[in-house]
C-alpha positions in Angstrom: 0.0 0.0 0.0 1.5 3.5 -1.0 1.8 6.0 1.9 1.7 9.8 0.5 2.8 11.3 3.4 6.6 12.1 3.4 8.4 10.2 5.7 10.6 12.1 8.6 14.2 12.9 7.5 15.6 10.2 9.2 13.5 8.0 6.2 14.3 10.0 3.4 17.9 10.0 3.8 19.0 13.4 2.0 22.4 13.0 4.1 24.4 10.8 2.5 27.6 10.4 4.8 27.7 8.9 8.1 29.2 11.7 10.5 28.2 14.7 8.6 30.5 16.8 10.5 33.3 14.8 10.1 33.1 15.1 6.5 32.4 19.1 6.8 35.5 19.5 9.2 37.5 18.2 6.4 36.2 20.7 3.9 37.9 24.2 2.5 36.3 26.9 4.6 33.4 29.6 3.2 34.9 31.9 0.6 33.9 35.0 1.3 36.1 37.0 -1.2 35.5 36.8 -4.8 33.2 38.9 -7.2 30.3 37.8 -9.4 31.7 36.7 -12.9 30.4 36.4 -16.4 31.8 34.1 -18.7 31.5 33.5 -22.1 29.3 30.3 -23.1 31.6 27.0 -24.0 31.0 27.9 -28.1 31.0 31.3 -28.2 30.8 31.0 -32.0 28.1 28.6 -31.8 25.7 28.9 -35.3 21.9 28.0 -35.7 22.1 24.3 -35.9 25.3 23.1 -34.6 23.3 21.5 -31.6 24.8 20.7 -28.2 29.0 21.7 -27.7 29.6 18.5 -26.4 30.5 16.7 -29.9 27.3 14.5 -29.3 29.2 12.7 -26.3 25.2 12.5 -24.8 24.9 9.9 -27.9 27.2 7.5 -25.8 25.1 7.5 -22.8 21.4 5.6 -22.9 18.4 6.8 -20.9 16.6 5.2 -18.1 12.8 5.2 -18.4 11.4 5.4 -15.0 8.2 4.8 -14.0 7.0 6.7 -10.6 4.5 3.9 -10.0 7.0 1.0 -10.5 5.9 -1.6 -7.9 7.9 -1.4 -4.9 9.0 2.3 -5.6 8.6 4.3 -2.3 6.9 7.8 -3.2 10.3 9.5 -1.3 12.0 8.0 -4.7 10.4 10.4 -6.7 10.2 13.0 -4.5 14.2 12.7 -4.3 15.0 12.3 -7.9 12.4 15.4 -8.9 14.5 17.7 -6.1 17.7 16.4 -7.1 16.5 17.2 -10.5 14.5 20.3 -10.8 17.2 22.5 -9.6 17.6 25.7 -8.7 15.1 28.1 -10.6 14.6 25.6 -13.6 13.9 26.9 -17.2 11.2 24.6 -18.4 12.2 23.7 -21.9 8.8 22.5 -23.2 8.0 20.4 -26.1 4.7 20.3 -27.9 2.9 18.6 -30.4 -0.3 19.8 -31.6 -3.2 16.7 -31.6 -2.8 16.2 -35.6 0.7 16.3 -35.8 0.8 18.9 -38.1 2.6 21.9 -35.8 5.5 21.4 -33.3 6.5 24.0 -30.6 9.8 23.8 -28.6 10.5 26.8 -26.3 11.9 27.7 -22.5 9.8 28.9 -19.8 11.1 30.1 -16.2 7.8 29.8 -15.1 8.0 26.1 -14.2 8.2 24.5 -11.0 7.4 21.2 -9.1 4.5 21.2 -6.7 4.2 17.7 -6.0 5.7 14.3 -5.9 2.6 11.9 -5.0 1.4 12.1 -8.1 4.2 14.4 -10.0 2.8 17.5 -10.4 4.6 20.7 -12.5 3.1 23.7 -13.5 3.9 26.4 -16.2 3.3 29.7 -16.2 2.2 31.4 -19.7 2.1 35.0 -20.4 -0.7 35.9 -22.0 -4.0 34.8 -22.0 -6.2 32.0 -24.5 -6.7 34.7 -26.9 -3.5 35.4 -27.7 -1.9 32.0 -26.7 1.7 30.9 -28.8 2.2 27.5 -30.6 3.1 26.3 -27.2 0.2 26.5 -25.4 -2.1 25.8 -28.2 -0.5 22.9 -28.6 -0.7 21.9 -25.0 -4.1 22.4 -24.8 -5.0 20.5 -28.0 -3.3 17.6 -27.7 -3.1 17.8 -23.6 0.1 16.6 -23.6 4.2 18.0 -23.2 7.5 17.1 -22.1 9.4 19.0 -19.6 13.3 19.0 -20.3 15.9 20.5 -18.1 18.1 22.9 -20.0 21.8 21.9 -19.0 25.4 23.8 -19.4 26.3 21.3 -23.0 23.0 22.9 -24.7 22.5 26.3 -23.2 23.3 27.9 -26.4 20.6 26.1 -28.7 18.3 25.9 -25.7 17.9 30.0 -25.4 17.8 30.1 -29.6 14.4 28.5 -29.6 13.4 31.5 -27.8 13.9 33.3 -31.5 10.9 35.2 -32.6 11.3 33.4 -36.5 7.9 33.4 -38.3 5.0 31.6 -38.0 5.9 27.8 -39.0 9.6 27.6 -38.5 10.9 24.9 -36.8 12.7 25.7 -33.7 14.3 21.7 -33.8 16.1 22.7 -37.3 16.7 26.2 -35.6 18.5 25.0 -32.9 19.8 21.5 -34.4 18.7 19.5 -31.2 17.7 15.9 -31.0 13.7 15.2 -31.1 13.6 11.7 -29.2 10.4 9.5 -29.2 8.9 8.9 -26.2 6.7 6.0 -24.7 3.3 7.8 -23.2 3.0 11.1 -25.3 3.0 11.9 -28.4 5.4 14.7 -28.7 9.5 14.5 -28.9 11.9 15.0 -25.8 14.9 16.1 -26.0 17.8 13.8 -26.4 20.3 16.4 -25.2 18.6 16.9 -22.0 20.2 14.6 -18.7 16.5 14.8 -17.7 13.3 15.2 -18.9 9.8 14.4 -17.9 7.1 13.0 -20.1 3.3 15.3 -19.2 -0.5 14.8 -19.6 -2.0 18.1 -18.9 -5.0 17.9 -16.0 -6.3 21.6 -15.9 -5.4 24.9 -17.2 -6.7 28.5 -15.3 -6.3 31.9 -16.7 -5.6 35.3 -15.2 -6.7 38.8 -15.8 -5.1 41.8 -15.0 -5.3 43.2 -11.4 -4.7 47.0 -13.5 -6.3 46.3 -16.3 -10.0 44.7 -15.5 -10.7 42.1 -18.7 -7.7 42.0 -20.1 -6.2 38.4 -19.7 -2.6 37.7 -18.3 -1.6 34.8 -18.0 -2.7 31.0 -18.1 -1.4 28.5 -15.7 -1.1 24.7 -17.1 -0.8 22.1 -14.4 0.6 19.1 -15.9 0.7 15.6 -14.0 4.5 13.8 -14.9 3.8 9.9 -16.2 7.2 9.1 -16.5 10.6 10.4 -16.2 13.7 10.3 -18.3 17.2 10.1 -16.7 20.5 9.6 -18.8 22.2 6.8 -16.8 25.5 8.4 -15.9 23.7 11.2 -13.8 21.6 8.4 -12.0 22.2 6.8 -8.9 21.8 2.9 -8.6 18.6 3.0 -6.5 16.9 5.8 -9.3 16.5 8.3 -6.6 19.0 11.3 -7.1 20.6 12.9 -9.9 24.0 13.8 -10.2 24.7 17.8 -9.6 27.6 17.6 -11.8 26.5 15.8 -14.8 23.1 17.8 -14.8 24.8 20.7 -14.7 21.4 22.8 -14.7 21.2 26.5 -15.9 19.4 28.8 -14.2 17.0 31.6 -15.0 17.8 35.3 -13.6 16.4 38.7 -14.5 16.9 40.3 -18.3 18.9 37.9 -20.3 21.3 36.4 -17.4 21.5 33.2 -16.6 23.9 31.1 -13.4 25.5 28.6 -13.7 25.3 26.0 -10.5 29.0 25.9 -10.0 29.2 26.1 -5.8 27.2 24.3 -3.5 26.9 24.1 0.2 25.2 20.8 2.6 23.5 21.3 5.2 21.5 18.8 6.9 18.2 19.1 8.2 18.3 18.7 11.8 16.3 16.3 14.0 14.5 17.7 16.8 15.5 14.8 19.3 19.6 16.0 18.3 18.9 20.2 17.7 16.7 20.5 21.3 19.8 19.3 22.9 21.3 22.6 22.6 17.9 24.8 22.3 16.4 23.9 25.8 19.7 24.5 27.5 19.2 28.0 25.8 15.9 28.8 26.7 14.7 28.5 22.7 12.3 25.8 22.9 9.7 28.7 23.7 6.1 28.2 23.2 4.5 29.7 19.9 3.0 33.5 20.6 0.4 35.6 18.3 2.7 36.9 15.4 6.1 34.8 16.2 
């Protein structure tokens, strides 16, 4: 029988050492100093259709179709993997596939998140509302179905030139010269340069209207349920429950046209109340709730 509640932390196991401070003692201390630096992309020189910069060295590494319902897979699994995975602001780099085959959208959103593990649950954000909805979310809605790919260091460069504004009916997978990859539950391509991607059946759609503007539509939220995930086998862990930081290498979304590379991390683990009140009694901490605090 599947439990949806999350188990405690003890259960989950995000810690992966024994002695955690053992391992930290042994570490190079904070850097404080340092500035903020831009660097140039890996291909500077990259041209529309040249593809990923990794000379199609993702070719030599299958995928792992992964099923979040597989018998004997404890919910935590996918609530793990999808953490490990949808890291730190993600870009949703959505693929679409209108009912009838006959239009295809590929294109990055930063309004994507995960809201849910038991069942997967992502949402995207769309500007605009139904009346002036892009290929993207017509397709979404006609077809109700999408993949969700996480946009990684190898294909930043083709991944933002889908974001082109080329005319009506060009194809931003001959634009960009990325992989379209069948998958097993949906109709639409995912793509084979992404470490991870996630295969989605639309459930409901809402739309906004303008808090300034009575009647004018803003925005239309899609909430998408995942029905299977796709994980390229060097960034996987034996058990299918955590991705690997450094061969994800996720890109993040900033303001204007910056994005971050995740290049510095820091562990912390969650602490255990039965451990942390050992210090915050003798303290005087473990104070009762008040109005406000």
């Amino acid at each position: 029988m599947r439990v949806s509640k999350l188990p405690s932390e003890h259960h989950v196991k995000r810690n992966p050492h024994g002695n955690f401070k053992e391992v930290e003692s042994s570490r190079v201390d904070w850097r404080q100093e340092g500035s903020w630096t831009i660097y140039k992309t890996k291909n500077p020189d990259w041209k529309p259709g040249q593809g990923s910069n990794d000379d199609g060295e993702w070719k030599n590494h299958k995928h792992i179709p992964i099923d979040p319902y597989q018998d004997g897979r404890p919910a935590t699994f996918n609530y793990k993997l999808l953490i490990s995975a949808i890291i730190p602001r993600p870009i949703g780099f959505v693929s679409t596939r209108s009912k009838d085959g006959s239009s295809t959208n590929l294109a990055p959103f930063s309004y994507t998140q995960v809201i849910n593990h038991d069942p997967p649950i992502f949402i995207i954000g769309y500007a605009g509302g139904f009346d002036k909805a892009k290929d993207s979310l017509r397709n979404l809605v006609d077809s109700g179905e999408c993949t969700i790919n996480i946009i990684s260091e190898h294909y930043l460069e083709a991944a933002n030139a889908s974001s082109v504004n080329a005319p009506y009916g060009v194809s931003e997978w001959a634009l960009t010269g990325l992989t379209p990859m069948e998958c097993q539950d949906v109709k639409c391509s995912r793509v084979g340069e992404a470490v991870f991607s996630v295969e989605g059946k639309l459930l409901e759609t809402k739309e906004y209207e303008s808090r300034a503007t009575p009647g004018k539509r803003t925005g239309v939220l899609a909430i998408i349920e995942g029905v299977k995930f796709w994980a390229r086998e060097d960034a996987l862990n034996e058990e299918q429950n955590q991705l690997d930081t450094n061969v994800l290498r996720p890109m993040a979304r900033l303001g204007g046209i910056t994005y971050a590379r995740v290049s510095e991390g820091v562990e912390i683990p969650r602490p255990e109340w039965d451990e942390f009140k050992k210090d915050a009694e003798p303290a005087g901490l473990a104070k009762p709730k008040a109005d406000g605090q």
